[in-house]
C-alpha positions in Angstrom: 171.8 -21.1 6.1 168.6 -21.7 4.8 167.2 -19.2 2.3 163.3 -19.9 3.6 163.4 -19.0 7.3 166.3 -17.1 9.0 166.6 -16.6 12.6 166.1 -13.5 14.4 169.3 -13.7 16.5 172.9 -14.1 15.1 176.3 -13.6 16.6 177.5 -10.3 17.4 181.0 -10.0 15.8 184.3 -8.3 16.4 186.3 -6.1 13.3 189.0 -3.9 14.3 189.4 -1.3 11.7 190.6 2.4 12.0 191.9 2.4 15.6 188.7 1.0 16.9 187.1 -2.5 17.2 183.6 -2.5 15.5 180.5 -4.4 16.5 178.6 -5.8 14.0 176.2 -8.7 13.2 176.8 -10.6 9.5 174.0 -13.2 8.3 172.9 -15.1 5.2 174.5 -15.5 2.0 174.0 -14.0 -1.1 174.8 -10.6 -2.2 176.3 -8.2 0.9 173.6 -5.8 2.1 174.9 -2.9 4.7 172.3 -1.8 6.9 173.6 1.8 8.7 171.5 3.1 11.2 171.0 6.8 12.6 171.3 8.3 16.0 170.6 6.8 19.6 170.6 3.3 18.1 172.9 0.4 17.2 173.0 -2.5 14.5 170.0 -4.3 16.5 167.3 -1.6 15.2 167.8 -3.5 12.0 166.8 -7.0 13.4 163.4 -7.2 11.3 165.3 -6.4 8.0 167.9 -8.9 9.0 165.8 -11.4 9.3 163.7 -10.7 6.2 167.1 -10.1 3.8 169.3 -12.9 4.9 167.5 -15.2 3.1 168.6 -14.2 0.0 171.2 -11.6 0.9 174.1 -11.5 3.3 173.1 -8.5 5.7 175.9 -6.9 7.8 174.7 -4.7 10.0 177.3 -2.8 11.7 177.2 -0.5 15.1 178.6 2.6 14.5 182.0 4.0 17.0 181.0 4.8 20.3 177.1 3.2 19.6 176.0 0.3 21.6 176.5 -1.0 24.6 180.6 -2.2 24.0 183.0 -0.2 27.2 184.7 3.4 25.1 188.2 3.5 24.4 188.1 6.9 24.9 185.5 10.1 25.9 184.4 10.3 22.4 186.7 12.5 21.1 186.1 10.9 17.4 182.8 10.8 17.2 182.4 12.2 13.6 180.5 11.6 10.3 183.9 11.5 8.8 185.0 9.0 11.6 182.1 7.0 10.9 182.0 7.0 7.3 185.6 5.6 6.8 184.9 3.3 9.5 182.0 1.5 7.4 184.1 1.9 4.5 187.3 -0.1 6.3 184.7 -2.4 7.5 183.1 -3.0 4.0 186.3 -3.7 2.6 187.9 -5.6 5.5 184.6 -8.0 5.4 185.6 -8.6 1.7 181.7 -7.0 1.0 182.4 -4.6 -2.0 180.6 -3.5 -3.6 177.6 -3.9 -1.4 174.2 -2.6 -1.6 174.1 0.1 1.4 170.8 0.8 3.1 170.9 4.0 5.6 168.2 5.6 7.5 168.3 9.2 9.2 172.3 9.8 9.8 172.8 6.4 8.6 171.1 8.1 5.2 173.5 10.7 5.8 176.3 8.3 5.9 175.8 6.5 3.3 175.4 8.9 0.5 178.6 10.3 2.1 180.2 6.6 1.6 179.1 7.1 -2.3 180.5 9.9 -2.7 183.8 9.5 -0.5 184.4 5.6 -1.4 182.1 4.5 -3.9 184.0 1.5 -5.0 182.3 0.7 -1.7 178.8 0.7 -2.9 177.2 -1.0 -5.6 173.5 0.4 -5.0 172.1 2.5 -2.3 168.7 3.0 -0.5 168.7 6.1 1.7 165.9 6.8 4.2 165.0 10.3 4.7 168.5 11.9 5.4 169.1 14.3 8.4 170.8 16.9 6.9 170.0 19.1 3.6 173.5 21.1 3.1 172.7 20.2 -0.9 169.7 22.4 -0.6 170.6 25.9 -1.7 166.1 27.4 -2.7 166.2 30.1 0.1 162.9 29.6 1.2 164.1 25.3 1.7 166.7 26.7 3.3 164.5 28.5 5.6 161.9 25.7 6.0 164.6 23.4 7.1 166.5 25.9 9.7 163.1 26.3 11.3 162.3 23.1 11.4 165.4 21.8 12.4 165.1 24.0 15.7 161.8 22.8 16.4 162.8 19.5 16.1 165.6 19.3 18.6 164.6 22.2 20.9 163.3 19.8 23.3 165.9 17.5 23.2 168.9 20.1 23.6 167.1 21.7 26.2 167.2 18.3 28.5 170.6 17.2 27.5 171.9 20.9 28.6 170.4 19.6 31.9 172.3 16.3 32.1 168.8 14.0 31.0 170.0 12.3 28.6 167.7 9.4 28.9 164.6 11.9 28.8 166.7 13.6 25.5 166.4 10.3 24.1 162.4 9.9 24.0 162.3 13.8 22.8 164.5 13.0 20.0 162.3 10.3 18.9 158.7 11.9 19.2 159.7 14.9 17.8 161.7 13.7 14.8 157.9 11.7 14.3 156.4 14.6 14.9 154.3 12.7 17.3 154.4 13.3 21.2 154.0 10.3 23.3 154.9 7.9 20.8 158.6 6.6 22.2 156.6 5.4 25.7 154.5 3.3 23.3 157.1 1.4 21.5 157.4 -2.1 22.9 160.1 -2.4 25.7 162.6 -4.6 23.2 162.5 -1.3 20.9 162.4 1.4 23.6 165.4 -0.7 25.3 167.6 -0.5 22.0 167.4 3.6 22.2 167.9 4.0 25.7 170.9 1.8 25.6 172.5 4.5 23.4 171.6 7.5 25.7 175.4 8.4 26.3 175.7 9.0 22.9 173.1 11.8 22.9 176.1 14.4 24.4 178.1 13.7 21.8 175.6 13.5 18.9 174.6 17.3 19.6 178.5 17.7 20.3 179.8 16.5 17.2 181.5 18.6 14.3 179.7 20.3 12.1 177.8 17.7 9.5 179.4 16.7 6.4 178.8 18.8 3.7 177.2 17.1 0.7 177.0 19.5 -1.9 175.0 18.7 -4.8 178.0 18.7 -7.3 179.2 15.5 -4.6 175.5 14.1 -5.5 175.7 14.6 -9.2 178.7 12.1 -9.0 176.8 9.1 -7.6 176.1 6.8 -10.5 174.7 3.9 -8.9 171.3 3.2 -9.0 170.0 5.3 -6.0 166.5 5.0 -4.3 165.8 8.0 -2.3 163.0 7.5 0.2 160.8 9.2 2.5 157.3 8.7 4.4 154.0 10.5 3.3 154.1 11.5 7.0 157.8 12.6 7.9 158.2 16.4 8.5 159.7 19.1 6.6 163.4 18.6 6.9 163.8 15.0 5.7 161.1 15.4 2.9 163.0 18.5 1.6 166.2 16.5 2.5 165.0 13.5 -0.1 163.4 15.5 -2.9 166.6 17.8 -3.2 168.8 14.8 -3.1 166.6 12.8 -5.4 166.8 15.7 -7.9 170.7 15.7 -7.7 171.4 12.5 -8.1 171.5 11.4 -11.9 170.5 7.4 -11.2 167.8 8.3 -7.8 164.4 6.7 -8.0 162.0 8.8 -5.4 159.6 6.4 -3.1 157.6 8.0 -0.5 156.3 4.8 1.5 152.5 5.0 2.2 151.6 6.2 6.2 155.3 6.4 7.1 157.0 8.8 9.3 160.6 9.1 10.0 161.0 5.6 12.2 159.3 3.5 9.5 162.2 0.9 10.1 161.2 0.0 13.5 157.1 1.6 13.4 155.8 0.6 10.2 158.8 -2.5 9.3 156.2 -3.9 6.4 155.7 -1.4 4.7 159.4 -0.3 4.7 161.0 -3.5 4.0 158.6 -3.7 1.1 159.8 -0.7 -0.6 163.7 -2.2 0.0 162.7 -5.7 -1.5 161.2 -3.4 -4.7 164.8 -1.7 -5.1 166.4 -4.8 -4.7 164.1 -6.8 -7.2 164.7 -4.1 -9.6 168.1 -4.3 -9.6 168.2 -7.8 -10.0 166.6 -8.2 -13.3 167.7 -4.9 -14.7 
């Protein structure tokens, strides 16, 4: 594989870890990089960072259970953070990739700081974008700020998954976690596709257990070096969500990435990936 240009596609891949066989794509050698991503989306939302980090990095991107477009083994009955985080821990280790540097956005984020705290001979660094839940938060007025803004955020969404639209559930999701109306009908078709392929999972995302709670004693215990980071545009919940964890983790470096709102993965890739190649350089010469 050459380390100058890397392809955009690579083969999709087969591990069976955990009950369940896992989807995921592995390219480029080098140190393993993990790339989890969030809700309504699969391992191909990470395609642009693939391509960028495999030249010096093998990136393994995995689908989460029940994410994708792979036939269910069952209804869904174990769609969980817990189920999901042992599953990319059993995948980490069955890949021979540990410790690996973990990069999560959204309930990837979520995941992964879960994944340092619940198997952190799993991860060697991490890079968490804007998690979706602040149970670490205990300032009553954050609290409040984060309540209210989670109900504003998904209001719209629950209201047209109660009503069986799960594909219209999955544009709310996405303009309203931006805080921008109208902006899921502008993404180009190849980016739209990928979240409307995962429009089943939209019942069971808002069906799910309650999220794991991180407490910030579990944060305090992370001592690998940790970037938290968040865009100068996101909305209430995930920049309270990053300061608080940034302030509880003893090794956590805050970024907030320059014109970025919550999908700076997929809307604003350069300026994203930019901030990941920083953490990385760092931790290569430190």
């Amino acid at each position: 594989m050459s380390r100058v240009e890397a392809p955009m596609t690579a083969a999709v891949n087969l591990a069976h870890v955990n009950g369940a066989d896992i989807e995921y794509v592995e390219q480029g050698d080098g140190p393993p990089l993990v790339f989890v991503h969030g809700y309504i989306s699969d391992h191909r939302v990470w395609d642009d960072q693939r391509r960028i980090f495999s030249r010096h990095h093998k990136c393994i991107a995995p689908s989460q259970r029940y994410f994708g477009t792979r036939q269910w083994r069952d209804r869904g009955e174990r769609f969980s953070p817990s189920t999901h985080v042992d599953d990319l821990a059993a995948l980490i280790r069955k890949l021979g990739a540990a410790p690996a540097h973990i990069v999560g956005w959204s309930y990837g984020a979520v995941l992964a700081l879960a994944l340092a705290v619940r198997h952190p001979d799993c991860v060697g660094s991490l890079f968490a974008y804007e998690p979706g839940v602040a149970t670490f938060a205990e300032d009553p007025e954050a609290v409040r700020i984060v309540t209210e803004d989670r109900h504003d955020m998904v209001g719209a969404a629950l209201a047209l998954n109660s009503r069986g639209d799960t594909v219209g559930a999955v544009g709310a999701v996405f303009d309203h976690a931006n805080g921008s109306m109208g902006l899921f009908e502008a993404l180009p078709d190849t980016a739209r596709s990928i979240f409307l392929d995962n429009a089943r999972t939209v019942p069971l995302m808002f069906g799910a257990a309650e999220p794991l709670s991180i407490s910030r004693a579990d944060l305090a215990r992370i001592n690998v070096p940790v970037v938290m980071a968040r865009g100068e545009l996101t909305r209430p919940l995930y920049r309270i969500a990053t300061d608080v964890a940034h302030g509880c983790i003893p090794a956590s470096r805050l970024v907030v990435i320059p014109d970025a709102m919550h999908a700076a993965p997929v809307l604003t890739p350069t300026r994203f990936n930019q901030a990941l190649l920083d953490h990385l350089s760092a931790l290569a010469v430190a």
